[in-house]
PDB file of N, CA, C and O in Angstrom:
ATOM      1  N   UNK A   1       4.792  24.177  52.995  1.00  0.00           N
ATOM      2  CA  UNK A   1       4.126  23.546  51.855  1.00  0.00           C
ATOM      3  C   UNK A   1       4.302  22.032  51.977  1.00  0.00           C
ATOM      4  O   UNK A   1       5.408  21.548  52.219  1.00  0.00           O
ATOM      5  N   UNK A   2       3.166  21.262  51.803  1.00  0.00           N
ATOM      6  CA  UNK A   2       3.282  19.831  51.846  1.00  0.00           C
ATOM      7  C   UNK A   2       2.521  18.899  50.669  1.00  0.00           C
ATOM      8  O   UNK A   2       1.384  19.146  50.268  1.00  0.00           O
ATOM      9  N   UNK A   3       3.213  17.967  50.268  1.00  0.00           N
ATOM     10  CA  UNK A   3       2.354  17.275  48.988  1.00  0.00           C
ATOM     11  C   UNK A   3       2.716  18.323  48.172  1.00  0.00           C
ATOM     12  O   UNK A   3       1.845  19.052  47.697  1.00  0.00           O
ATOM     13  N   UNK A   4       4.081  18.526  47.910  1.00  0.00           N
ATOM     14  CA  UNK A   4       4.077  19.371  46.510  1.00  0.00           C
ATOM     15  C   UNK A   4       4.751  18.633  45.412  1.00  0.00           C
ATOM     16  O   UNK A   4       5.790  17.976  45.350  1.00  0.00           O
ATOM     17  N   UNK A   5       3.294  19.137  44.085  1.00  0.00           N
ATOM     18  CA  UNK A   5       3.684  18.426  42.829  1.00  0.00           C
ATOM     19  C   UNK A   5       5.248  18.914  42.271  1.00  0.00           C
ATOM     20  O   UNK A   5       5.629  20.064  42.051  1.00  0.00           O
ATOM     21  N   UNK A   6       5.838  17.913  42.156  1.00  0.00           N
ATOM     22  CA  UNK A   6       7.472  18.132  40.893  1.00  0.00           C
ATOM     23  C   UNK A   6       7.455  17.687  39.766  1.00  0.00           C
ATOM     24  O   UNK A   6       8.125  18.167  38.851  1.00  0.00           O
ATOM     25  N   UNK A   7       6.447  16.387  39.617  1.00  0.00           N
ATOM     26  CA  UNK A   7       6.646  16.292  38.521  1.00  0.00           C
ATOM     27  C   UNK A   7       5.078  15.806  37.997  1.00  0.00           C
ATOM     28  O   UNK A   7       4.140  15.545  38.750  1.00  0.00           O
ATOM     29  N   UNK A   8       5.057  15.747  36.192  1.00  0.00           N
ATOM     30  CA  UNK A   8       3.342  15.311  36.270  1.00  0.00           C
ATOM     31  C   UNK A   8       3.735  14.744  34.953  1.00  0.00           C
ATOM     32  O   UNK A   8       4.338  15.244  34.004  1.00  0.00           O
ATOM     33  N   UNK A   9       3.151  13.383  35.183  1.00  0.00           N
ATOM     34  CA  UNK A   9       2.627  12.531  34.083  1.00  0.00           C
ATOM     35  C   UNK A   9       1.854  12.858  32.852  1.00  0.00           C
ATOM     36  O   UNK A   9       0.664  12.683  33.111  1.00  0.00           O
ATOM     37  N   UNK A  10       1.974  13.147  31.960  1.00  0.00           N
ATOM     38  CA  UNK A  10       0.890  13.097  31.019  1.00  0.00           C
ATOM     39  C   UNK A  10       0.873  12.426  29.700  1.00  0.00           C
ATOM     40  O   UNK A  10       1.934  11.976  29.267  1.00  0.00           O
ATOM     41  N   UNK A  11      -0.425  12.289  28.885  1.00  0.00           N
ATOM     42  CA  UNK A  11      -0.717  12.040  27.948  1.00  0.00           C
ATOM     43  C   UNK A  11      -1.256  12.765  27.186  1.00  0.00           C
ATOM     44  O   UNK A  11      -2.035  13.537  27.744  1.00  0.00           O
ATOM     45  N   UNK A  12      -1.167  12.892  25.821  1.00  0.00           N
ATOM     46  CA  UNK A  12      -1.594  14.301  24.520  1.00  0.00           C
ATOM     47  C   UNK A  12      -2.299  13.010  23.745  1.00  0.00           C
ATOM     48  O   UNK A  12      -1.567  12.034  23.581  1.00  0.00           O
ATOM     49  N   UNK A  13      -3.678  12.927  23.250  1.00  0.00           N
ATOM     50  CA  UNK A  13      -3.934  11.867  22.340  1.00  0.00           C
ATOM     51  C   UNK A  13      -4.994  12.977  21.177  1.00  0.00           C
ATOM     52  O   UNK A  13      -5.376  14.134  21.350  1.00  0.00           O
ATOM     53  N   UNK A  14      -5.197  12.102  20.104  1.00  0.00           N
ATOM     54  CA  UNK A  14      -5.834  12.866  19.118  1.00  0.00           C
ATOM     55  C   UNK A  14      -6.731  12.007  18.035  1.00  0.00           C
ATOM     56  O   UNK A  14      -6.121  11.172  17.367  1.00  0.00           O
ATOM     57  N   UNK A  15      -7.763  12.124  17.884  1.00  0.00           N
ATOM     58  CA  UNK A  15      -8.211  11.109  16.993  1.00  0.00           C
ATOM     59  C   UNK A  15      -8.966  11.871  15.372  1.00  0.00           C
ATOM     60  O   UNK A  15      -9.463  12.965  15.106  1.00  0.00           O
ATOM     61  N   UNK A  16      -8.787  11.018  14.848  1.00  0.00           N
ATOM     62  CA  UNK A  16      -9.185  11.821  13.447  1.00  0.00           C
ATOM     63  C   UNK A  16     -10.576  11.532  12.922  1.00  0.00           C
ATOM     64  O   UNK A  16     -10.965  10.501  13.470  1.00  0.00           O
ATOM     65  N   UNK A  17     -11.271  11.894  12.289  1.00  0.00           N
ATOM     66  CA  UNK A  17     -13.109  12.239  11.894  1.00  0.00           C
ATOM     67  C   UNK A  17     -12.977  10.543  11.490  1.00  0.00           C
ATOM     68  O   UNK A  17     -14.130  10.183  11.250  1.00  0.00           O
ATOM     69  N   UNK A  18     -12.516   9.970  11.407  1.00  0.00           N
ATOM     70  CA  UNK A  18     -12.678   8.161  11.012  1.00  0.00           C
ATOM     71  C   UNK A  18     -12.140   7.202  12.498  1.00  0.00           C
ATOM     72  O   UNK A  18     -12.285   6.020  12.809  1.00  0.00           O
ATOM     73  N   UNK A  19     -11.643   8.079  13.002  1.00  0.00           N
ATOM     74  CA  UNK A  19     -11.719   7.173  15.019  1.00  0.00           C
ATOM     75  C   UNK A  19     -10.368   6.842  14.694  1.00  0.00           C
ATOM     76  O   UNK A  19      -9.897   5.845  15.242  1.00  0.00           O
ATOM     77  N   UNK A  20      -9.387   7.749  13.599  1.00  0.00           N
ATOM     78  CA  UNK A  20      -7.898   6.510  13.702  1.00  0.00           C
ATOM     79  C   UNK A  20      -7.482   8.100  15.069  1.00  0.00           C
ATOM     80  O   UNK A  20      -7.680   9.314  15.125  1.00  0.00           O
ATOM     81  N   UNK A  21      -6.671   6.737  16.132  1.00  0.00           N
ATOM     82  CA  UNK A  21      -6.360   7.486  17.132  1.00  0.00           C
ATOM     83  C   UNK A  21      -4.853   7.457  17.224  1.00  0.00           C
ATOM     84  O   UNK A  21      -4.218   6.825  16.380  1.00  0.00           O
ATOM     85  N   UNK A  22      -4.213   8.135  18.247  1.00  0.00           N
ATOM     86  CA  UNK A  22      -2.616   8.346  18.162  1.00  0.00           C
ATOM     87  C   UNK A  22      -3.082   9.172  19.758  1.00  0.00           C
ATOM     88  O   UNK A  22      -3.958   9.912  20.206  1.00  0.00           O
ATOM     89  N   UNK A  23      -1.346   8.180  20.361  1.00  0.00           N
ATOM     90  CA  UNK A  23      -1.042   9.239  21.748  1.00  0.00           C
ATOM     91  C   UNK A  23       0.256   9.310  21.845  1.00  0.00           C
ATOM     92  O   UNK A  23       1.019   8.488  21.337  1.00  0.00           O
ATOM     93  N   UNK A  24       0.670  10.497  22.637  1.00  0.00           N
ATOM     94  CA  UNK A  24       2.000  10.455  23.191  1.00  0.00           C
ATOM     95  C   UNK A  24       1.753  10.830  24.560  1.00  0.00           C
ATOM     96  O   UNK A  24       0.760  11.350  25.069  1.00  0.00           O
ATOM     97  N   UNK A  25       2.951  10.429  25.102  1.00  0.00           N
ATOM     98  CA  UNK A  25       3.297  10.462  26.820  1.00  0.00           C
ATOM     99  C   UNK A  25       4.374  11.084  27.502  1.00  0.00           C
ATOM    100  O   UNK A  25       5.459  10.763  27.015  1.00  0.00           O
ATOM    101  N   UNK A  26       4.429  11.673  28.227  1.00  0.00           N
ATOM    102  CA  UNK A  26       5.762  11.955  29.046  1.00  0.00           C
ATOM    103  C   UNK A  26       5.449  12.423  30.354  1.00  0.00           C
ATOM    104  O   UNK A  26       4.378  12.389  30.960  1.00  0.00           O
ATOM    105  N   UNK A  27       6.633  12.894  30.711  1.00  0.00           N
ATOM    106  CA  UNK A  27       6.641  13.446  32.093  1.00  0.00           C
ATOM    107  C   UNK A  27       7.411  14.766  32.146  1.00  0.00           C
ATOM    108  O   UNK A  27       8.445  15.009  31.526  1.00  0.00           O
ATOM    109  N   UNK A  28       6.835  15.483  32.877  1.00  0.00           N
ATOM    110  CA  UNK A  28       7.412  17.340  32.889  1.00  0.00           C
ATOM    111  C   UNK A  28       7.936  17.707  34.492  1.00  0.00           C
ATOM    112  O   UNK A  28       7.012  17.763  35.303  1.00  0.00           O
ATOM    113  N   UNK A  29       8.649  17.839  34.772  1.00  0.00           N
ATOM    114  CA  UNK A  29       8.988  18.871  35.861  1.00  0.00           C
ATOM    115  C   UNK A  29       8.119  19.983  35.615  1.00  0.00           C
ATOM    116  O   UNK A  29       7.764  20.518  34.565  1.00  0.00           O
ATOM    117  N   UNK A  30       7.857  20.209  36.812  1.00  0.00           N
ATOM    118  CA  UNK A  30       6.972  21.465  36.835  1.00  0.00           C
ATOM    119  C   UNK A  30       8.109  22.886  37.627  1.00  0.00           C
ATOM    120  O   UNK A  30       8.171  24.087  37.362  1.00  0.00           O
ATOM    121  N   UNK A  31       8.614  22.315  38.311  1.00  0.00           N
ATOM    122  CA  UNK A  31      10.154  23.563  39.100  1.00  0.00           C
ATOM    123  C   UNK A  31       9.162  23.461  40.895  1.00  0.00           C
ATOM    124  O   UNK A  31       8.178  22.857  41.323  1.00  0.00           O
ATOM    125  N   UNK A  32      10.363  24.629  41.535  1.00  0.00           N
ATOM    126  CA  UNK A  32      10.104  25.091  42.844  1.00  0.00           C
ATOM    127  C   UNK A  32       9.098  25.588  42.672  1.00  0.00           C
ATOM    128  O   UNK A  32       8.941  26.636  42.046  1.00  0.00           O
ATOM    129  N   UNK A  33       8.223  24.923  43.200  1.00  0.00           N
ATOM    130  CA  UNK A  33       6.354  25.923  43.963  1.00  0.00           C
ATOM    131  C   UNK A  33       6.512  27.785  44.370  1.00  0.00           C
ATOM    132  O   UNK A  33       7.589  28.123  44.861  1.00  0.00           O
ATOM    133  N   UNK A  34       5.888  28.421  44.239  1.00  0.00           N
ATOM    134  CA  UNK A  34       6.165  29.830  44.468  1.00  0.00           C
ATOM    135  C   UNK A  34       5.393  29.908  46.139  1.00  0.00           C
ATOM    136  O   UNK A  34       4.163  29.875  46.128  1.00  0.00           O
ATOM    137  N   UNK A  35       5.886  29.978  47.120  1.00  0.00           N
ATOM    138  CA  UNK A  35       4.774  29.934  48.163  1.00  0.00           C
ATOM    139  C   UNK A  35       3.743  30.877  48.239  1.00  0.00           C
ATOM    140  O   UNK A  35       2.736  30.638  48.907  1.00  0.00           O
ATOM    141  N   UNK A  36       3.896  31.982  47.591  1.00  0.00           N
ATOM    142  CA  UNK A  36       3.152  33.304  47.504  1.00  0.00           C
ATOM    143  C   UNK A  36       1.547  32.640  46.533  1.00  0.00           C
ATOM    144  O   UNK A  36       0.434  33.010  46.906  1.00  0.00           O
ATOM    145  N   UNK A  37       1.690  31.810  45.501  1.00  0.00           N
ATOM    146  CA  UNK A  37       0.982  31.211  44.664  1.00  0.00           C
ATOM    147  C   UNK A  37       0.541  29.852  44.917  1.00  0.00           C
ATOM    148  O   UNK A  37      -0.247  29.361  44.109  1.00  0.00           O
ATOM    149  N   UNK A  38       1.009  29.018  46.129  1.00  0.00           N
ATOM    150  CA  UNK A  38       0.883  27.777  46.195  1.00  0.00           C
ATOM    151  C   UNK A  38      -0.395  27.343  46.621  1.00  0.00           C
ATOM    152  O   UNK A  38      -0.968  27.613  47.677  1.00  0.00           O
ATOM    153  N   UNK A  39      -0.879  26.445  45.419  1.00  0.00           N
ATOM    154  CA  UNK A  39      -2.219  25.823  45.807  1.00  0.00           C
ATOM    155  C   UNK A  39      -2.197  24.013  46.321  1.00  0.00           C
ATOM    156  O   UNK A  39      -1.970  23.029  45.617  1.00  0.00           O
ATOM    157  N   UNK A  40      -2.591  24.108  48.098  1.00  0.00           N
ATOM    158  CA  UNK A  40      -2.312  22.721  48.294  1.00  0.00           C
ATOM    159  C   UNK A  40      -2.972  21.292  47.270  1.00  0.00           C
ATOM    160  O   UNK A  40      -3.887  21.367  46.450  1.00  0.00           O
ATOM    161  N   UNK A  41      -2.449  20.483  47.515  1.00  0.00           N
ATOM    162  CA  UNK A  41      -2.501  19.443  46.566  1.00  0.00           C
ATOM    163  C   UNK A  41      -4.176  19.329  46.611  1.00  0.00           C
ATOM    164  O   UNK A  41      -4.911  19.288  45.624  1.00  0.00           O
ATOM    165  N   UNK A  42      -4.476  19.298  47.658  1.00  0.00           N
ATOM    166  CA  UNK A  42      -6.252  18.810  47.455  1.00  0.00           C
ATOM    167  C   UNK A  42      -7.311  19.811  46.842  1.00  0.00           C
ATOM    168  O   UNK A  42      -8.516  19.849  46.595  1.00  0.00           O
ATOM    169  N   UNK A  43      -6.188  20.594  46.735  1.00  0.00           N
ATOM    170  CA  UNK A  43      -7.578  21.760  45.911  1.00  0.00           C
ATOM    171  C   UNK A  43      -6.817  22.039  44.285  1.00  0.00           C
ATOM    172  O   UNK A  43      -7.168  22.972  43.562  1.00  0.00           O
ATOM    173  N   UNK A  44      -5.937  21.226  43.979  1.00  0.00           N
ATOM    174  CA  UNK A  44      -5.592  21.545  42.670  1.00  0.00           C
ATOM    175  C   UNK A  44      -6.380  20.816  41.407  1.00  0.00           C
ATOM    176  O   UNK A  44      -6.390  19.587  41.485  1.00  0.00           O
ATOM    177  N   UNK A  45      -7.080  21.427  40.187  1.00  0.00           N
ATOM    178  CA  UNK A  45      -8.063  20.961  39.541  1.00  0.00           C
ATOM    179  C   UNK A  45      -7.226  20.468  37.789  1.00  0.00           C
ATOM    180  O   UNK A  45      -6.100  20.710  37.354  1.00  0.00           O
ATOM    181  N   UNK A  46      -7.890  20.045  37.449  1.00  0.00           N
ATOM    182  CA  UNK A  46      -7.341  19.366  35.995  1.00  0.00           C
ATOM    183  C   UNK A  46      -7.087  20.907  34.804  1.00  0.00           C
ATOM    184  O   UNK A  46      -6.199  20.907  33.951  1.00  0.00           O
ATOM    185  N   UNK A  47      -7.826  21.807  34.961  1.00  0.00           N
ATOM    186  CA  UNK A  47      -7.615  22.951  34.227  1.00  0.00           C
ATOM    187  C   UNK A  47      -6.044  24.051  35.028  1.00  0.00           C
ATOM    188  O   UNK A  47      -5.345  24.862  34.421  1.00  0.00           O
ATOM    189  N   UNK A  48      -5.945  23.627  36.562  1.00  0.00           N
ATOM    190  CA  UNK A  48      -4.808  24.535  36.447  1.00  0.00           C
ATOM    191  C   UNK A  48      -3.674  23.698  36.322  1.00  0.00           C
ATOM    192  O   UNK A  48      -2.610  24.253  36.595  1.00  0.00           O
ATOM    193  N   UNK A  49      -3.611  22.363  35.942  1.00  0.00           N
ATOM    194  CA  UNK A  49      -2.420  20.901  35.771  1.00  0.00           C
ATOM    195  C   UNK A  49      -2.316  21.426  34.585  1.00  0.00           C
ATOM    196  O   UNK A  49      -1.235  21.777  34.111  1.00  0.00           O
ATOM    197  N   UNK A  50      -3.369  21.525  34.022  1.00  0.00           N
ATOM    198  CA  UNK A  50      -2.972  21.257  32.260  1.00  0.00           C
ATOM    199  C   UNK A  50      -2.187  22.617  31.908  1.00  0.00           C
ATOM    200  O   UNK A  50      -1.130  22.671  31.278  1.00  0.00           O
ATOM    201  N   UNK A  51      -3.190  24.135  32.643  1.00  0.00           N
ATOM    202  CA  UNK A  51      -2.159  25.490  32.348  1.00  0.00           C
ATOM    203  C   UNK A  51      -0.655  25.223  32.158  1.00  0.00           C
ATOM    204  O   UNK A  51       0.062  25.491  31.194  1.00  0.00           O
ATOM    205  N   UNK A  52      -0.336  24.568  33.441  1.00  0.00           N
ATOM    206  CA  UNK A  52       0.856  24.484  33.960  1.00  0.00           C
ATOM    207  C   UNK A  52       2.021  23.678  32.591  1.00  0.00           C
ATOM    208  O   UNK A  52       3.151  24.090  32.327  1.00  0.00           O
ATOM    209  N   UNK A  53       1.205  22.293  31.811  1.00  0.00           N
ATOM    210  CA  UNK A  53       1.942  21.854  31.039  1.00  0.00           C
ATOM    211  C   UNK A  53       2.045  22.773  29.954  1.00  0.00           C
ATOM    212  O   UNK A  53       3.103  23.112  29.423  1.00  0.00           O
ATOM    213  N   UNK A  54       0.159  23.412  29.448  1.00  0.00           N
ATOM    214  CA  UNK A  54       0.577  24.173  28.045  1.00  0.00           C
ATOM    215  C   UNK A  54       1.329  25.288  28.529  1.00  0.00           C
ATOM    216  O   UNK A  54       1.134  26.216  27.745  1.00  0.00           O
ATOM    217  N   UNK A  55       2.116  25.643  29.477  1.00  0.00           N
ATOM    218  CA  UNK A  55       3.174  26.786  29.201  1.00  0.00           C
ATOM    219  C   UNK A  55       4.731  26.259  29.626  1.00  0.00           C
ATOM    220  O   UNK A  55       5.663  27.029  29.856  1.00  0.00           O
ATOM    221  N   UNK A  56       4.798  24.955  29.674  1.00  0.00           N
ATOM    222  CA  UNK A  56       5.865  23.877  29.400  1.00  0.00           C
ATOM    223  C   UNK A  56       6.128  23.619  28.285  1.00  0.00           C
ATOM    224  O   UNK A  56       7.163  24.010  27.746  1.00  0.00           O
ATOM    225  N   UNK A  57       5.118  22.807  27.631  1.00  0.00           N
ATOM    226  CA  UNK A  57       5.483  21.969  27.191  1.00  0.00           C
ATOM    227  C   UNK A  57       5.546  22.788  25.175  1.00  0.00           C
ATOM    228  O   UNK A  57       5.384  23.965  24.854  1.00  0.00           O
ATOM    229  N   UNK A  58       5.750  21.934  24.538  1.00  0.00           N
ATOM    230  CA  UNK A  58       5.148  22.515  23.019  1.00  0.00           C
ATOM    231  C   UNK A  58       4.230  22.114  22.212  1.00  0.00           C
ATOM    232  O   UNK A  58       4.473  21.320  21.303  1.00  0.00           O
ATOM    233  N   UNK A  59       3.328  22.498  22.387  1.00  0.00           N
ATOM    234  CA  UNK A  59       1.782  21.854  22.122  1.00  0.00           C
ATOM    235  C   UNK A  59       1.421  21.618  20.645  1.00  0.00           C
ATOM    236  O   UNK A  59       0.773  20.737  20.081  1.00  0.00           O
ATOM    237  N   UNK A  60       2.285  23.084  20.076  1.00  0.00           N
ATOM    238  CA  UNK A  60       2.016  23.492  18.367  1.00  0.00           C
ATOM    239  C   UNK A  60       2.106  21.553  17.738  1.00  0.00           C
ATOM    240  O   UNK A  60       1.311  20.758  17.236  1.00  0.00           O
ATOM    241  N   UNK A  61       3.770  21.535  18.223  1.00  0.00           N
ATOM    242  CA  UNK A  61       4.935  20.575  17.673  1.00  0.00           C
ATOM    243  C   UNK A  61       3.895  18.620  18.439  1.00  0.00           C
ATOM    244  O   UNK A  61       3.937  17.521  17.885  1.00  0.00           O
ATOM    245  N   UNK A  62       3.137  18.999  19.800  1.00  0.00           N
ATOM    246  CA  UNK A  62       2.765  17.654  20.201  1.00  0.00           C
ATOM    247  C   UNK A  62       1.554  17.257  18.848  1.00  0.00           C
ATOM    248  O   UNK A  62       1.398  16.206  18.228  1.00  0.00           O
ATOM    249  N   UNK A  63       0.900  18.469  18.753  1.00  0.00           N
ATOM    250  CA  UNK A  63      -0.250  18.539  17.691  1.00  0.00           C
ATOM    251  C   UNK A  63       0.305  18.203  16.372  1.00  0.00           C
ATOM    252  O   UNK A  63      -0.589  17.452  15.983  1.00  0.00           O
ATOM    253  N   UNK A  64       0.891  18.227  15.718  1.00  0.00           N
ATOM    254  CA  UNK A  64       1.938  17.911  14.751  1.00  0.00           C
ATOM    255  C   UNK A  64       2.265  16.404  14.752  1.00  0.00           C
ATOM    256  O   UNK A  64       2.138  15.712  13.742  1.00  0.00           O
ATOM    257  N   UNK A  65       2.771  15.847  16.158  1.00  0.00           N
ATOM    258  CA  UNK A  65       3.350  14.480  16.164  1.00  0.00           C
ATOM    259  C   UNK A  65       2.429  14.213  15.910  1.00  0.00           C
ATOM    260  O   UNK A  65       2.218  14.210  14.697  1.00  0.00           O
ATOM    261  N   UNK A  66       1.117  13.760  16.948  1.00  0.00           N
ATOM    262  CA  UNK A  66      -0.333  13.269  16.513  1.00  0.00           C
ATOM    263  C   UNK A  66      -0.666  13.709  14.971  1.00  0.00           C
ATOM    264  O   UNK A  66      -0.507  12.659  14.350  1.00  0.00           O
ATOM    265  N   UNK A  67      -0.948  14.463  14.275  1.00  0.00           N
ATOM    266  CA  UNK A  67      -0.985  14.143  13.051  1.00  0.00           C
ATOM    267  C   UNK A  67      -0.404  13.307  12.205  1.00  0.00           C
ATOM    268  O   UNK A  67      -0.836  12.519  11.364  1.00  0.00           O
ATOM    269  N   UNK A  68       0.975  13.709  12.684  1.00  0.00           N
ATOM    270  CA  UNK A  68       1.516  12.705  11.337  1.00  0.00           C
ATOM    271  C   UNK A  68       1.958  11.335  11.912  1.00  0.00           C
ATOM    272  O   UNK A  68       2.977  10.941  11.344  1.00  0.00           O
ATOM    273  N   UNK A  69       1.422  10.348  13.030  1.00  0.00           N
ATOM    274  CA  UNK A  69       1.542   9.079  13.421  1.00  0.00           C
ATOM    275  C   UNK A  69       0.007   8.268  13.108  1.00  0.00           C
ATOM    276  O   UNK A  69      -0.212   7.078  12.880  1.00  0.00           O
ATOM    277  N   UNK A  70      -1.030   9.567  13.214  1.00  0.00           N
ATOM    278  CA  UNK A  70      -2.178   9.649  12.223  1.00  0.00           C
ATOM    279  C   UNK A  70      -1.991   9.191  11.162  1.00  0.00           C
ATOM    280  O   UNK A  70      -2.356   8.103  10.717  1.00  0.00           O
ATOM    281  N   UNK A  71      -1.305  10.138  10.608  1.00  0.00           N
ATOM    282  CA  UNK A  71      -1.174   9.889   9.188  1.00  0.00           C
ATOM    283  C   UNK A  71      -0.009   8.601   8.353  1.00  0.00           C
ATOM    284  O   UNK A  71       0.230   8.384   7.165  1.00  0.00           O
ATOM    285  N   UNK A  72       0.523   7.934   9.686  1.00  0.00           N
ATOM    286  CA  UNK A  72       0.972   6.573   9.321  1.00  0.00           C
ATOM    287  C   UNK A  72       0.399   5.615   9.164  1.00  0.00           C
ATOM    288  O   UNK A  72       0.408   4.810   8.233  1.00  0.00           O
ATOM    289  N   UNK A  73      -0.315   5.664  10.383  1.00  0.00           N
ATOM    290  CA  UNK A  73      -1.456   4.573  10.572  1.00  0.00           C
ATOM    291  C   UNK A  73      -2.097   4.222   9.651  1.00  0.00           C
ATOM    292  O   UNK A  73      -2.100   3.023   9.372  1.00  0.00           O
ATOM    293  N   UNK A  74      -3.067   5.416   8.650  1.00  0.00           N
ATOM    294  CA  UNK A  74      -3.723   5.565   7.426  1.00  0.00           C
ATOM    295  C   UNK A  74      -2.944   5.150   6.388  1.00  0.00           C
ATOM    296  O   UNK A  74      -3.401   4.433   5.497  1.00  0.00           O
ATOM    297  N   UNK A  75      -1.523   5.624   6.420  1.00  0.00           N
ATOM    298  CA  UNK A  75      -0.645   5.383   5.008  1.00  0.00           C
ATOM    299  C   UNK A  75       0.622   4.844   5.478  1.00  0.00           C
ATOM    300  O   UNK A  75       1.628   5.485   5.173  1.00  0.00           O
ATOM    301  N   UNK A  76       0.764   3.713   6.211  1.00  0.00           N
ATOM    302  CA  UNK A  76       1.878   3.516   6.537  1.00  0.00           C
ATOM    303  C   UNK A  76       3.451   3.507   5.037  1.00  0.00           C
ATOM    304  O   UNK A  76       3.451   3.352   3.816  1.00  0.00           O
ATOM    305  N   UNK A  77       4.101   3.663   5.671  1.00  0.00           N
ATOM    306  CA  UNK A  77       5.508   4.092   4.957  1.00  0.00           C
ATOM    307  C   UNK A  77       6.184   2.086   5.157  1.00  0.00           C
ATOM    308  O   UNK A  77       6.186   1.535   4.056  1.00  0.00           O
ATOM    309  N   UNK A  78       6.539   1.400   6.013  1.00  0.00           N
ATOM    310  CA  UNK A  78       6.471   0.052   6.465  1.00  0.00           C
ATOM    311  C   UNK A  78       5.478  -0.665   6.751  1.00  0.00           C
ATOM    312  O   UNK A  78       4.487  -0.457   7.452  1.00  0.00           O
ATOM    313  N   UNK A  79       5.941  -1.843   5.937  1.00  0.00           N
ATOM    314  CA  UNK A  79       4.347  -2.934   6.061  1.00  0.00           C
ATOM    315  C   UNK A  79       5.402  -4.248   6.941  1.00  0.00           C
ATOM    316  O   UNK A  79       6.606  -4.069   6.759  1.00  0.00           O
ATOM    317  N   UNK A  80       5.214  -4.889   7.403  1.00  0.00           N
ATOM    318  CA  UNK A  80       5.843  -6.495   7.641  1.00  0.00           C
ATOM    319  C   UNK A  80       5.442  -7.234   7.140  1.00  0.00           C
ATOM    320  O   UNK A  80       4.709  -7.781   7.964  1.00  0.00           O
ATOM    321  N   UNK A  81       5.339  -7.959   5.861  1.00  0.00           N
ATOM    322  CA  UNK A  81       4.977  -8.707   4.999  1.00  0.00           C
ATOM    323  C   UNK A  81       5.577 -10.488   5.534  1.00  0.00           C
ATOM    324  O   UNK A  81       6.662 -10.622   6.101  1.00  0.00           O
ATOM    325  N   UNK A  82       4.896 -11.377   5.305  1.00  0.00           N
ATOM    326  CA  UNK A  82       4.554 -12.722   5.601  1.00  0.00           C
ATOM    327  C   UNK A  82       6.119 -12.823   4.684  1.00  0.00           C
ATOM    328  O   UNK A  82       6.685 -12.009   3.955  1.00  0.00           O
ATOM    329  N   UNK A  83       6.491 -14.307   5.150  1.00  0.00           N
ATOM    330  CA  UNK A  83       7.134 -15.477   3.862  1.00  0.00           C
ATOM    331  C   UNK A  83       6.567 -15.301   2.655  1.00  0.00           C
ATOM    332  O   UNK A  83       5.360 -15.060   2.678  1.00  0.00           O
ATOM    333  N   UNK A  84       7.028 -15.347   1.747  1.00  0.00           N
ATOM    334  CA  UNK A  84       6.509 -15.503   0.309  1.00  0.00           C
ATOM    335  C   UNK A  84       6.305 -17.135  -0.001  1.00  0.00           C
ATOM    336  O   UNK A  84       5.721 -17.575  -0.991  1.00  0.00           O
ATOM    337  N   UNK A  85       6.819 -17.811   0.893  1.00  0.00           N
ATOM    338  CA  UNK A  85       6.769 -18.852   1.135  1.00  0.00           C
ATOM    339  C   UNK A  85       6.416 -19.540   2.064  1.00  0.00           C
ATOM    340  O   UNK A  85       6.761 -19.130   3.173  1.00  0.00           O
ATOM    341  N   UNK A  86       5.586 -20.865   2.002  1.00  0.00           N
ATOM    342  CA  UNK A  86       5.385 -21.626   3.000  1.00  0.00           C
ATOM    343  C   UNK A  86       6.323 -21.796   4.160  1.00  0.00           C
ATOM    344  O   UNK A  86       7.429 -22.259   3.883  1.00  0.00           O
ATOM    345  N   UNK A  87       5.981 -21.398   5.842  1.00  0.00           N
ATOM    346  CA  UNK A  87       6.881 -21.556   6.523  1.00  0.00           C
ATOM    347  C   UNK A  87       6.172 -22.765   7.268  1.00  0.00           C
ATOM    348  O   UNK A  87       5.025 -22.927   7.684  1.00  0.00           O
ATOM    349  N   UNK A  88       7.453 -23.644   7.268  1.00  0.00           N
ATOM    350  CA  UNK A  88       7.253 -24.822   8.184  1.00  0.00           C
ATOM    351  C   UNK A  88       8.126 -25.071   9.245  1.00  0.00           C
ATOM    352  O   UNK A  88       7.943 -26.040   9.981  1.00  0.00           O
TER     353      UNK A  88
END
C-alpha cells in the first residue's frame, strides 16, 4: 500500500435561511488501512472521505455547535462596547 491516508483535514460549516454562517475544523485519524479494503489514493472520492469521518466523528453534537454559534452571531451574549468617553 502506498500514499496511505492517516489523517484528514476537515471542515463542518452551516448557514441559516438569512446567510448567517458558522464553521468548525479539525483533523481525524482515520487508523491502519485494511489491505483487504484498500482503495489507492487516486481513486478515492469525496463521498467515501466523508463516510469515513461520519462514522468518526459526532455529527448529531457538530450540528448542534453550528447552531448555537449561529445563534450567537444573531444574539450575541458579549458585545465590546467603545469608551464611553472620548479617547485621545
Amino acid at each position: 500500500m502506498q500514499d496511505v491516508v492517516t489523517t484528514v483535514h476537515w471542515r463542518y460549516s452551516g448557514t441559516d435561511e438569512n446567510g448567517v454562517f458558522a464553521e468548525i475544523y479539525g483533523a481525524q485519524g482515520v487508523g491502519t488501512p485494511n489491505p483487504d479494503a484498500f482503495t489507492p489514493y487516486p481513486e478515492l472520492n469525496e463521498e467515501q472521505v466523508i463516510s469515513w469521518m461520519e462514522a468518526t466523528l459526532d455529527v448529531p453534537a457538530m450540528q448542534l455547535n453550528i447552531a448555537e454559534q449561529i445563534e450567537l452571531i444573531i444574539n450575541p451574549v458579549n458585545v465590546t462596547l467603545p469608551p464611553p468617553f472620548p479617547n485621545e
